[in-house]
Backbone as a chain_set.jsonl record, in Angstrom:
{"seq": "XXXXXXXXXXXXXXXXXXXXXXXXXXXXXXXXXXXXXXXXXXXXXXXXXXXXXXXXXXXXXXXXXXXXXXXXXXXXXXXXXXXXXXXXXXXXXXXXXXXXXXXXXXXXXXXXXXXXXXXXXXXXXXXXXXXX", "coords": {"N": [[19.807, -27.355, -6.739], [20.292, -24.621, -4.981], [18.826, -23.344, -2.03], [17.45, -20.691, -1.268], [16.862, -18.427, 0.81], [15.05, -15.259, -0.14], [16.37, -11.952, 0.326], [16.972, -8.758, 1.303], [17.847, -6.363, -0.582], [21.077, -5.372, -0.181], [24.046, -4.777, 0.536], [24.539, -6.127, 3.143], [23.192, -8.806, 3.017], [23.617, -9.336, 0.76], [26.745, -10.331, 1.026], [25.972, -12.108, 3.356], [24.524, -13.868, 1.764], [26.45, -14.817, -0.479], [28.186, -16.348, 1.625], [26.653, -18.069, 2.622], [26.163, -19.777, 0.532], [28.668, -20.799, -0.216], [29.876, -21.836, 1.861], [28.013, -24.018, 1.048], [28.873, -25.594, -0.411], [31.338, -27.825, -2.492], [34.78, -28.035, -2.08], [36.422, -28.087, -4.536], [34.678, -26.12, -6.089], [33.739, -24.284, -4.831], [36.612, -23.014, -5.018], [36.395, -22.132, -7.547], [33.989, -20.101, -7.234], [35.447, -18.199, -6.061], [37.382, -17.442, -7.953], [35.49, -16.202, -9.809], [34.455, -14.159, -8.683], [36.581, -12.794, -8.4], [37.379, -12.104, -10.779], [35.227, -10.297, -11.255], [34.823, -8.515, -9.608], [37.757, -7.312, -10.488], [36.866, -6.387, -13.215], [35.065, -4.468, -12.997], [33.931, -1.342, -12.456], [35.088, 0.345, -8.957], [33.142, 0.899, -6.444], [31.99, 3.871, -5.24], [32.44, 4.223, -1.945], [31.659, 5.482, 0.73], [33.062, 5.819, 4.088], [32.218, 5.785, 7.137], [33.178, 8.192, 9.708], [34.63, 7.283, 13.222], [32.833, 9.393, 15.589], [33.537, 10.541, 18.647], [32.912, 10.166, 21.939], [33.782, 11.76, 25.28], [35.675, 10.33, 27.749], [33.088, 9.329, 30.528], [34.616, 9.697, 33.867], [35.06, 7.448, 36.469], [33.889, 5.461, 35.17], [31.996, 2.978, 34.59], [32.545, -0.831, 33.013], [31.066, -1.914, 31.411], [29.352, 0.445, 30.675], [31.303, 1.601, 29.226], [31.625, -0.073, 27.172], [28.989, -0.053, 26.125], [29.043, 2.425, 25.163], [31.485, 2.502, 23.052], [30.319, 0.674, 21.361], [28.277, 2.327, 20.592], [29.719, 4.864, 19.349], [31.749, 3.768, 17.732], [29.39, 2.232, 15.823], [29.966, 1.108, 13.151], [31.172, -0.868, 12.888], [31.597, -4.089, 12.623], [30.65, -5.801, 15.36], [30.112, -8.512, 15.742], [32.568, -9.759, 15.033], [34.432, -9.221, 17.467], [33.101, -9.969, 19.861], [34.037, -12.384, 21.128], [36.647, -11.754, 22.204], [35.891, -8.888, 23.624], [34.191, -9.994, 25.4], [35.919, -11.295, 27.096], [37.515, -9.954, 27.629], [35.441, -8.463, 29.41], [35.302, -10.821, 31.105], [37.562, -10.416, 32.653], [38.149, -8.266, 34.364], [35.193, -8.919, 35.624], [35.871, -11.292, 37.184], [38.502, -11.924, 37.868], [39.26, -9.209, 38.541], [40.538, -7.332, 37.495], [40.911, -4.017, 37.029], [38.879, -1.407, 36.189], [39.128, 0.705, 34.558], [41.82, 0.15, 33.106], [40.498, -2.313, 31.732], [38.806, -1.331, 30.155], [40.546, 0.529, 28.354], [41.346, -1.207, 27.226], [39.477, -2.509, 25.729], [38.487, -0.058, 23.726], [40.731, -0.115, 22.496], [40.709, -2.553, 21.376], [38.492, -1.964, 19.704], [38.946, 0.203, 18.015], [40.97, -0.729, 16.696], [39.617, -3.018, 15.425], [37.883, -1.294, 13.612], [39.558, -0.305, 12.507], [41.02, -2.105, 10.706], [38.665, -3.036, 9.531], [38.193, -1.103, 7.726], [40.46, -0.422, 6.661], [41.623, 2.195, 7.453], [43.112, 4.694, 9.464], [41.032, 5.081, 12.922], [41.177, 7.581, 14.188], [41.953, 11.196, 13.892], [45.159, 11.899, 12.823], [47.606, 14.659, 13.619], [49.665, 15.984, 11.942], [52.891, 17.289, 12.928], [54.766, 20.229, 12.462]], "CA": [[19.944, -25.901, -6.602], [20.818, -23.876, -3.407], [17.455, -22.81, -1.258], [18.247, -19.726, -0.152], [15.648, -16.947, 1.104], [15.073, -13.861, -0.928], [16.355, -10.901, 1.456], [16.432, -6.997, 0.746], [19.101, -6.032, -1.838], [21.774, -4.816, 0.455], [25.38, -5.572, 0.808], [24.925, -7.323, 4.058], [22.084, -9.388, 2.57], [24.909, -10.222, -0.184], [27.438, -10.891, 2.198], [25.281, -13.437, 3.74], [24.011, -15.136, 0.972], [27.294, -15.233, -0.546], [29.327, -16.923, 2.559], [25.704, -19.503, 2.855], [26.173, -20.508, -0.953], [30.385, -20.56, 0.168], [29.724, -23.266, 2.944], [27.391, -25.362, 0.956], [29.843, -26.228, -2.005], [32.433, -28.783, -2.394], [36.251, -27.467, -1.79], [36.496, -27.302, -6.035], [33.432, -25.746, -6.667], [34.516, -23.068, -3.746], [37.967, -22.375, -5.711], [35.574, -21.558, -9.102], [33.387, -19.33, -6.971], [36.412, -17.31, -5.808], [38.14, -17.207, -9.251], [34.118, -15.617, -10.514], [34.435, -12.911, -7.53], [38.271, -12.21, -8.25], [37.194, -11.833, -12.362], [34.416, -9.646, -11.476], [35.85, -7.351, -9.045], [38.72, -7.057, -11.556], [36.83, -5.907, -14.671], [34.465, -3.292, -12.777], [34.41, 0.037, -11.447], [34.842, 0.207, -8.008], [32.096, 1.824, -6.142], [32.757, 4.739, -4.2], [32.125, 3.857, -0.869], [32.336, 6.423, 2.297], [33.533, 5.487, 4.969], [31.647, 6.885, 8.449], [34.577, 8.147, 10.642], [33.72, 7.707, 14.574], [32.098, 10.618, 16.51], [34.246, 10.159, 19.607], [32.491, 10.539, 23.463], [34.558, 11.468, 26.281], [34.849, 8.989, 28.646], [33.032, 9.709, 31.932], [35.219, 9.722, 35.397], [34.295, 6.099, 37.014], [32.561, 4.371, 33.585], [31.303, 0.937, 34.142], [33.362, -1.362, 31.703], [29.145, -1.897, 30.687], [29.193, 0.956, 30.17], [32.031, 1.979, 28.215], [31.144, -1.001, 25.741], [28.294, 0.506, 25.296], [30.271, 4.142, 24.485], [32.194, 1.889, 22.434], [29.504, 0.384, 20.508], [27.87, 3.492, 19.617], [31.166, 5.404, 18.561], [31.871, 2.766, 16.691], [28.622, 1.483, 15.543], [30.014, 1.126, 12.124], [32.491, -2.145, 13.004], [31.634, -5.72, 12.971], [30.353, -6.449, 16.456], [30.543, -9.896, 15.809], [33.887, -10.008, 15.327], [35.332, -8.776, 18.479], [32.325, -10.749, 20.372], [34.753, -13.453, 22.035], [37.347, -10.787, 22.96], [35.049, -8.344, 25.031], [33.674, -11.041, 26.744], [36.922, -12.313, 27.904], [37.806, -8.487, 28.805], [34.705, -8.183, 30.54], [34.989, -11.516, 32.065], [39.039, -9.996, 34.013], [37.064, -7.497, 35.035], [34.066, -9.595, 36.314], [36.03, -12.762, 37.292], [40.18, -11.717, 38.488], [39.12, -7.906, 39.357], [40.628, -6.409, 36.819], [40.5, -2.264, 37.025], [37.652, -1.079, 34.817], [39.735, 1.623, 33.68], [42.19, -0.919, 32.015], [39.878, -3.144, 30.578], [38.164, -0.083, 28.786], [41.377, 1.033, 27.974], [41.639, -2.284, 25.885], [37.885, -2.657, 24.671], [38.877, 0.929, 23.47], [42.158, -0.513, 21.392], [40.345, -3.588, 20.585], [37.272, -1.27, 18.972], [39.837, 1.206, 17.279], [41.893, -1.97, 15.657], [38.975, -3.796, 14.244], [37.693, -0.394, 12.599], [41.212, -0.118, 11.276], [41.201, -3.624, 9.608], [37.591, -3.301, 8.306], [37.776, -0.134, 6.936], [41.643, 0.187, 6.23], [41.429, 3.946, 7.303], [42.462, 4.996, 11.007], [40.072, 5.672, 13.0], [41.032, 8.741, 14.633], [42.976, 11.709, 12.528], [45.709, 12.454, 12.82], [48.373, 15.87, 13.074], [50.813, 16.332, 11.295], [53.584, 17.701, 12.783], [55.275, 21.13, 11.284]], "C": [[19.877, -25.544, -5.116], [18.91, -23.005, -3.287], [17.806, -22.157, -0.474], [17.29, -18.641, -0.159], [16.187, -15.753, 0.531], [14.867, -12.48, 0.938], [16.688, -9.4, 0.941], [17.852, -7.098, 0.392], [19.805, -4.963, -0.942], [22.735, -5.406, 0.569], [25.394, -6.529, 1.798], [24.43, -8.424, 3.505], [23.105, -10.326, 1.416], [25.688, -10.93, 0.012], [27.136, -12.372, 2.434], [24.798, -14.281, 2.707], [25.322, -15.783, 0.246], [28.073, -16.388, 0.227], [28.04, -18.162, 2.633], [26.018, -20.412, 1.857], [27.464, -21.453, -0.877], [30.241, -21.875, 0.868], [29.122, -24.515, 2.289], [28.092, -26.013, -0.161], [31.079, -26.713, -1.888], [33.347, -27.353, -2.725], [36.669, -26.79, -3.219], [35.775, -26.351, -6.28], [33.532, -24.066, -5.654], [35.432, -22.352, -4.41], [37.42, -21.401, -7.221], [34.659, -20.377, -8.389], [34.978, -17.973, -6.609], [36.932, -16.55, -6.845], [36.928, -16.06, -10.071], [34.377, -14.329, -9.674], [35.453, -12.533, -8.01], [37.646, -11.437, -9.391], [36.575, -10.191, -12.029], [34.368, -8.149, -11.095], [36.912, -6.884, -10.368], [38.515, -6.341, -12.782], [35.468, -4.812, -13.967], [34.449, -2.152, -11.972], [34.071, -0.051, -10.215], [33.799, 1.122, -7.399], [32.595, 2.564, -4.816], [31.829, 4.728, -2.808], [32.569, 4.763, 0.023], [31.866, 5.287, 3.645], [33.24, 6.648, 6.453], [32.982, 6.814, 9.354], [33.461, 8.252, 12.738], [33.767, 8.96, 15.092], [32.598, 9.655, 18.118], [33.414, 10.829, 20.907], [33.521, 10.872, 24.06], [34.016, 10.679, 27.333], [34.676, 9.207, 30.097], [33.912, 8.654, 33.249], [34.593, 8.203, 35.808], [33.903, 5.239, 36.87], [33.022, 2.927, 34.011], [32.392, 0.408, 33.505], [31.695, -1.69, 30.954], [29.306, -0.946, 30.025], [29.866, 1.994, 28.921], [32.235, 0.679, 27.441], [30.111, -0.365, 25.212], [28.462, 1.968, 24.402], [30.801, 4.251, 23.427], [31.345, 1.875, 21.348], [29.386, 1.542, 19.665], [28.916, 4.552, 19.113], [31.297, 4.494, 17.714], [31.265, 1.364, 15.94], [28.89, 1.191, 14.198], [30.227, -0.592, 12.208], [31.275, -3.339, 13.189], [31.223, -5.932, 14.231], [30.722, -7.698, 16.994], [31.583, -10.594, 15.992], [34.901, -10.069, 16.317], [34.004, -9.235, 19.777], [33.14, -11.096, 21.852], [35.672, -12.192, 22.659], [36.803, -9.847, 24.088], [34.874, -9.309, 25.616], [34.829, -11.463, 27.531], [37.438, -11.094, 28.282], [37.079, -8.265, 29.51], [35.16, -9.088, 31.585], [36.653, -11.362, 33.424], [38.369, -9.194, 34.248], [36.34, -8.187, 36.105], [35.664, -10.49, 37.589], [37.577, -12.218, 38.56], [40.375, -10.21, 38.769], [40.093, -7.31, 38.948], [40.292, -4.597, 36.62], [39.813, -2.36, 35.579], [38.139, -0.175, 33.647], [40.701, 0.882, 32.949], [41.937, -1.817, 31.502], [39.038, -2.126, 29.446], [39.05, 0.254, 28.451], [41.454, -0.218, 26.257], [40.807, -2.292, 24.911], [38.123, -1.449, 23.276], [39.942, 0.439, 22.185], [41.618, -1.539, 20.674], [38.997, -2.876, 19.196], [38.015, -0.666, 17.951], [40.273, -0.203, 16.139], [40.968, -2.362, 14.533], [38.108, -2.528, 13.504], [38.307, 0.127, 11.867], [41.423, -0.941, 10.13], [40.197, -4.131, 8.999], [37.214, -2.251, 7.341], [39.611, 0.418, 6.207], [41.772, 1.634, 6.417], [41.782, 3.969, 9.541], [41.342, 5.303, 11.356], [40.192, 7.05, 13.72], [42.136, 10.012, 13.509], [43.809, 12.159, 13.657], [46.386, 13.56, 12.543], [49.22, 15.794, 12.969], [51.992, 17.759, 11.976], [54.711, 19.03, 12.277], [57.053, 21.163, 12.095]], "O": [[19.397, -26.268, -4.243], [18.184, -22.418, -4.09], [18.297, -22.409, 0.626], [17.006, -18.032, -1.19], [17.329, -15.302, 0.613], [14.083, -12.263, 1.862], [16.442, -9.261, -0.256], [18.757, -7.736, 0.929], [19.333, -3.828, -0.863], [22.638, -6.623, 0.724], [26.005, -7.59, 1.663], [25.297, -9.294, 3.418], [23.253, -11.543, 1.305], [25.735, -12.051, -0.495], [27.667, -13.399, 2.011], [24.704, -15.489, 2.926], [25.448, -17.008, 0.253], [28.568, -17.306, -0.427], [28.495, -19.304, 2.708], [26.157, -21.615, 2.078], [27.458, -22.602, -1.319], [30.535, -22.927, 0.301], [29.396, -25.672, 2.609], [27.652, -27.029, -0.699], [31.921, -26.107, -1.225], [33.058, -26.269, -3.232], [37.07, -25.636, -3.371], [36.395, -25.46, -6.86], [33.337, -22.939, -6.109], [35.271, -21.135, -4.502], [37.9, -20.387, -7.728], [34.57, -19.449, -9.193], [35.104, -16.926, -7.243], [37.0, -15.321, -6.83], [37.356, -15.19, -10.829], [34.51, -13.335, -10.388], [35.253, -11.331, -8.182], [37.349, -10.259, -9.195], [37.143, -9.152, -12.368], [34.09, -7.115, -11.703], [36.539, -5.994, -11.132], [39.414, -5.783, -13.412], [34.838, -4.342, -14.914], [34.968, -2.103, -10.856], [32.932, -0.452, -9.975], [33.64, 2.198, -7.977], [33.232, 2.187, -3.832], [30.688, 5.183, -2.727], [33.781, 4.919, 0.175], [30.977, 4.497, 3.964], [33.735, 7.739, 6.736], [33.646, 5.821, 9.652], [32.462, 8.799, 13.205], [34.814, 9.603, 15.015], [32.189, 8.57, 18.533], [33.271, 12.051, 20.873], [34.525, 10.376, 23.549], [32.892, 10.389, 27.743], [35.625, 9.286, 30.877], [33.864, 7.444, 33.47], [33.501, 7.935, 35.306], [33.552, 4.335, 37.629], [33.968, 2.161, 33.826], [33.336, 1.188, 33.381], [31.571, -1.557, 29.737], [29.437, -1.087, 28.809], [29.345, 2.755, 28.106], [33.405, 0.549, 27.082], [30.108, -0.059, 24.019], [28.054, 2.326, 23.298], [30.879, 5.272, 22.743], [31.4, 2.729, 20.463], [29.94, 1.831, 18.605], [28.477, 5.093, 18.099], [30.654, 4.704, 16.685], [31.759, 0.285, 15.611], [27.803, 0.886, 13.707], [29.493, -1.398, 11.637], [30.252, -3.262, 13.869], [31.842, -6.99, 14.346], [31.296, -8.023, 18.033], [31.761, -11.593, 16.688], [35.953, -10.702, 16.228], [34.172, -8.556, 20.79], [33.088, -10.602, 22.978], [35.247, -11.701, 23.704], [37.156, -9.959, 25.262], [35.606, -9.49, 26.59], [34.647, -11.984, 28.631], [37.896, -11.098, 29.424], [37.522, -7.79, 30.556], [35.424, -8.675, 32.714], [36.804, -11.901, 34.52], [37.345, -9.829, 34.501], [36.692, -8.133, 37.284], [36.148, -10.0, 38.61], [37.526, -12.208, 39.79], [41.472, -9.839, 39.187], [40.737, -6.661, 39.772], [39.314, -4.201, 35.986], [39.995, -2.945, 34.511], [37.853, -0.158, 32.449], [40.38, 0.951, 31.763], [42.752, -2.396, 30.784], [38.798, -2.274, 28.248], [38.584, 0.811, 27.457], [41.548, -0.104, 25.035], [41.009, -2.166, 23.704], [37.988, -1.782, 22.099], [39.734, 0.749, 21.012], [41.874, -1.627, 19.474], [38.79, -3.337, 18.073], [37.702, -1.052, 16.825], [39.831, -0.43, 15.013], [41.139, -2.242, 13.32], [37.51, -3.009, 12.542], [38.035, 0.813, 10.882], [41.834, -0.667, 9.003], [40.214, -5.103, 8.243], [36.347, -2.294, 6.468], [39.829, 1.381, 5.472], [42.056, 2.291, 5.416], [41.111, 3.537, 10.478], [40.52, 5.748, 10.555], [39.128, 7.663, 13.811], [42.872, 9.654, 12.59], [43.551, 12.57, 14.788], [46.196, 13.949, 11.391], [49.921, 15.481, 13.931], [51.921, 18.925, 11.588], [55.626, 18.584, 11.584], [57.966, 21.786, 11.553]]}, "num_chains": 1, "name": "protein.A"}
């Protein structure tokens, strides 16, 4: 049996124990866990989930690229962090490293933040107008 620490009944908490259980099981035994998730999803009501939209800063005259990550962050403390990890760092590090303008590496951090709150929440993140 799988030895896996009891952690507070929360989706992330699920998440994680899920993807630990995921790693420790042969390649078959993986394909049967998937097929149990697909089933299960499939035969119950989905739960209505909101979706926090970001609360947008303006971005001060001069900003750091520090500090418009951190701008970033908290606007879009919803997102994955983790995910977009390696990427900042390698925008900070043109910045740092090949002197990169600050204002176009925040420009990116900015597109890179927007994207991955697009592709974890399927929902822009800013609204749009419509046009008349």
């Amino acid at each position: 049996m799988f030895d896996i620490k009891q952690k507070n009944d929360n989706a992330e908490s699920g998440e994680a124990k899920l993807i630990e259980i995921y790693k420790k099981l042969p390649d078959s035994e993986r394909e049967k866990l998937i097929s149990f998730a697909e089933f299960t999803a499939a035969n119950c009501e989905p739960r209505d989930i909101q979706i926090e939209k970001p609360v947008f800063v303006e971005r001060p005259e001069d900003e750091s690229v520090v500090a418009g990550i951190k701008r970033l962050s908290a606007v879009y403390h919803m997102v994955d962090r983790s995910k977009i990890l390696h990427e900042t760092s390698a925008l900070m590090a043109e910045h740092m490293m090949q002197g990169r303008a600050a204002a176009e590496v925040i420009d990116d951090v900015e597109a890179l933040f927007e994207r991955t709150y697009e592709k974890q929440f399927g929902v822009p993140a800013r609204e749009t107008i419509e046009e008349s």
